[in-house]
Z-matrix of the N, CA and C atoms (Angstrom, degrees):
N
C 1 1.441
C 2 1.521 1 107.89
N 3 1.730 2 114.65 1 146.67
C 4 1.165 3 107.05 2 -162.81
C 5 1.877 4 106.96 3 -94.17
N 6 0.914 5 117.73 4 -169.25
C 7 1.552 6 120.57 5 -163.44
C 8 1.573 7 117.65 6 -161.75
N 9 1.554 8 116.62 7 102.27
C 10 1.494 9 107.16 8 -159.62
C 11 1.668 10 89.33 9 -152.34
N 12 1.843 11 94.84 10 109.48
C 13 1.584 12 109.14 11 158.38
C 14 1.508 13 125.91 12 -91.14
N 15 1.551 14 98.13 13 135.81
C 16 1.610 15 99.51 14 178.89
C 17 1.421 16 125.79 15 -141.40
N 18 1.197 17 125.92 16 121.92
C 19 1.417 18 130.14 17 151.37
C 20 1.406 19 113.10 18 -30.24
N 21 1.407 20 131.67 19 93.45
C 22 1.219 21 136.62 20 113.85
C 23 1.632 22 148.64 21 -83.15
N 24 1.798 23 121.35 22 144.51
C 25 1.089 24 129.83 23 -143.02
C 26 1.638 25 89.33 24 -114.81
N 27 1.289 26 115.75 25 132.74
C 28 1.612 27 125.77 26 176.79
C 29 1.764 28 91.95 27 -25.73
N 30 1.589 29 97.97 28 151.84
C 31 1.381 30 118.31 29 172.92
C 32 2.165 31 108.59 30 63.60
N 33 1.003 32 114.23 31 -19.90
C 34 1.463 33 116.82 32 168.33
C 35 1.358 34 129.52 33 -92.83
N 36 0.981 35 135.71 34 120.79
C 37 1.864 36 163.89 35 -162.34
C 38 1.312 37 116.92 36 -106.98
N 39 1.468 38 93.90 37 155.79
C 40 1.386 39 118.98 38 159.55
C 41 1.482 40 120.38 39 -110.85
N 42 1.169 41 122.05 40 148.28
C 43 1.705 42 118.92 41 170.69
C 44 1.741 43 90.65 42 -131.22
N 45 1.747 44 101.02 43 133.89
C 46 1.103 45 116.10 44 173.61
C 47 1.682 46 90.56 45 -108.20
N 48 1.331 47 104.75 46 151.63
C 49 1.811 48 133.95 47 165.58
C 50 1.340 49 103.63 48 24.49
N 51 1.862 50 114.92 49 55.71
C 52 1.728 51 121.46 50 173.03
C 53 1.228 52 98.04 51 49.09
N 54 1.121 53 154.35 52 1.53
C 55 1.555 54 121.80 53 159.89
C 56 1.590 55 122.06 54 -141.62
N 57 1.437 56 121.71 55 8.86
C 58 1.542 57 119.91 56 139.69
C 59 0.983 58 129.84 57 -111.71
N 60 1.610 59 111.04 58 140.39
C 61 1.481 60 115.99 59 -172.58
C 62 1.702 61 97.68 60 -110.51
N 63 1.518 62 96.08 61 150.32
C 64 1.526 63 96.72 62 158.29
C 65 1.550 64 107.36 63 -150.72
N 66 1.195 65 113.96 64 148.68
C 67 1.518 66 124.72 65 -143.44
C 68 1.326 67 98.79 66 -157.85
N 69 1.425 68 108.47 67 130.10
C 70 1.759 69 142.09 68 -165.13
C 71 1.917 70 92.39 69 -91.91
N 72 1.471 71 111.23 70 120.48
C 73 1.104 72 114.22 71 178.64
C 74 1.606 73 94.99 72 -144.78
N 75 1.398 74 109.78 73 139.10
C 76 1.688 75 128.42 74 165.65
C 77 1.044 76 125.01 75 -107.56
N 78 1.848 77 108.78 76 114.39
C 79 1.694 78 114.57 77 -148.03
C 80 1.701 79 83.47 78 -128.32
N 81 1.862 80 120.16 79 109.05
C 82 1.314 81 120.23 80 146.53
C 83 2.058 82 77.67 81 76.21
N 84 0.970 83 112.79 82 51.72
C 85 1.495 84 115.13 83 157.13
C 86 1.624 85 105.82 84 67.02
N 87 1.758 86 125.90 85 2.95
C 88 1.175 87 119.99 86 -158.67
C 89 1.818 88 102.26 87 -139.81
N 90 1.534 89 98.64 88 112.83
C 91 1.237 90 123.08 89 171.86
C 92 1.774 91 125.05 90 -26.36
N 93 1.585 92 149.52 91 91.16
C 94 0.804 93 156.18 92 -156.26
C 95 1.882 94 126.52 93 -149.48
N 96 1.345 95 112.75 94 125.79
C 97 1.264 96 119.42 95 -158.06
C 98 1.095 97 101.17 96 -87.82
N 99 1.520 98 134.11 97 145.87
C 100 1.383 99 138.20 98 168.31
C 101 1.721 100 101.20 99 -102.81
N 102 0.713 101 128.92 100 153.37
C 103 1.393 102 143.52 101 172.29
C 104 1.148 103 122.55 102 -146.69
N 105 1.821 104 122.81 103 119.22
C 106 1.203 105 121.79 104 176.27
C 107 1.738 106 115.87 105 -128.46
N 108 0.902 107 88.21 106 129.11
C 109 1.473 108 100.43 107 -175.17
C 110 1.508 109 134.56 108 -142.72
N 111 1.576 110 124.47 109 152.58
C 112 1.358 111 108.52 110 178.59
C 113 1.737 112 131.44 111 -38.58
N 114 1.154 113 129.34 112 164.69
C 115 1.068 114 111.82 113 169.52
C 116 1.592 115 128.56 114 -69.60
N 117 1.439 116 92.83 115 -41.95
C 118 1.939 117 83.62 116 162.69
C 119 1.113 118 138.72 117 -42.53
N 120 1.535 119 97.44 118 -35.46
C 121 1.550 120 98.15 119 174.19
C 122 1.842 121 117.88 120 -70.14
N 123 1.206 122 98.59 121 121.85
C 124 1.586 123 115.69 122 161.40
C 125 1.506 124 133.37 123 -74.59
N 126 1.268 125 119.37 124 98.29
C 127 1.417 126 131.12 125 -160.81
C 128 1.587 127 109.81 126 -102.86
N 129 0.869 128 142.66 127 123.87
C 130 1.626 129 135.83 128 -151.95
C 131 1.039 130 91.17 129 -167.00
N 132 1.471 131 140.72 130 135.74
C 133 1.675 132 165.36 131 123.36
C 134 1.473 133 108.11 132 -12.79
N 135 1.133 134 122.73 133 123.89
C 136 1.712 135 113.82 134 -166.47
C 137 1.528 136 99.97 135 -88.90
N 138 1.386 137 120.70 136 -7.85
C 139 2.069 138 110.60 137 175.23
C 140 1.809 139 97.33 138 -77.81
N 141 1.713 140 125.86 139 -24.51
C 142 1.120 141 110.22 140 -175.62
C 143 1.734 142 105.61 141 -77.05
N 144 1.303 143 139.45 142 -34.79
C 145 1.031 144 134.13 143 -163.64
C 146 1.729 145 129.41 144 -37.39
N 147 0.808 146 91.66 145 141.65
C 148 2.310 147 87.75 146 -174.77
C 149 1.537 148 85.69 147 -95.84
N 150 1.638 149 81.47 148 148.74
C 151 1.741 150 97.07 149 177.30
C 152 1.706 151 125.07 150 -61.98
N 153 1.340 152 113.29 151 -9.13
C 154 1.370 153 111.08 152 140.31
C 155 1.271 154 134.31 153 -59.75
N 156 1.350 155 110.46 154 -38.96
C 157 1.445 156 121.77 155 176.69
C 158 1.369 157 96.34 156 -58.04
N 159 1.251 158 94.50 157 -85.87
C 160 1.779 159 93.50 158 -168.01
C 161 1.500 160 129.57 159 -27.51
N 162 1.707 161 114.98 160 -49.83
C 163 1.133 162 119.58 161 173.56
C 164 1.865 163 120.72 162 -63.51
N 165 1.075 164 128.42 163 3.04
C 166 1.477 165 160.62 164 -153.60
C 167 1.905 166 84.26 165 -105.88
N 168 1.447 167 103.52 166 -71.22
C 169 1.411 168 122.29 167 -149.74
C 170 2.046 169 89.09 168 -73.13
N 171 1.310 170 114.69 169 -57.18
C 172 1.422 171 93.23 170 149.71
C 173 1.471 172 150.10 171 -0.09
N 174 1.644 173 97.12 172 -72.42
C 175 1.329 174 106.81 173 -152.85
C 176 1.506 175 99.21 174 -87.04
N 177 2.046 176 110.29 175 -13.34
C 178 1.350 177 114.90 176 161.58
C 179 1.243 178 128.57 177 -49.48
N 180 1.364 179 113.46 178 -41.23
C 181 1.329 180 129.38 179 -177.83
C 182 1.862 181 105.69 180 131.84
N 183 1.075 182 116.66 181 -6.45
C 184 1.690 183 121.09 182 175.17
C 185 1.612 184 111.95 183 -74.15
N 186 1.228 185 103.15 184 116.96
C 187 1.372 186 115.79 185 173.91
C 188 1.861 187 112.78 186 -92.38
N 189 1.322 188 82.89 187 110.62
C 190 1.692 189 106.12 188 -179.15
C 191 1.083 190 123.77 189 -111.60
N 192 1.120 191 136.90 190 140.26
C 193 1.756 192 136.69 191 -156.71
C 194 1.704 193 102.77 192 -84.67
């Protein structure tokens, strides 16, 4: 799985595979991602995940603490 860090500046994005965006927005002085995406796609906070989940996200190839 591939792996790519980046410096982004409020209001500037990424689009993964033409159809998710995610976009650097500053709300009340505090750093926050917008994300838009199809509905299939499942977007979930990785501290909520159940240890199925996680081990799932694993076997994808995502390395999770």
């Amino acid at each position: 799985m591939g792996k790519l860090s980046l410096t982004r500046r409020p209001g500037e994005g990424i689009i993964i595979d033409k159809k998710i965006r995610i976009t650097v927005m500053v709300i009340n002085n505090v750093p926050k991602l917008v994300i838009e995406a199809p509905k299939d796609v499942n977007i979930v906070r990785e501290e909520v995940l159940t240890v199925e989940e996680i081990e799932i996200c694993r076997e994808n190839g995502l390395s999770l603490a």
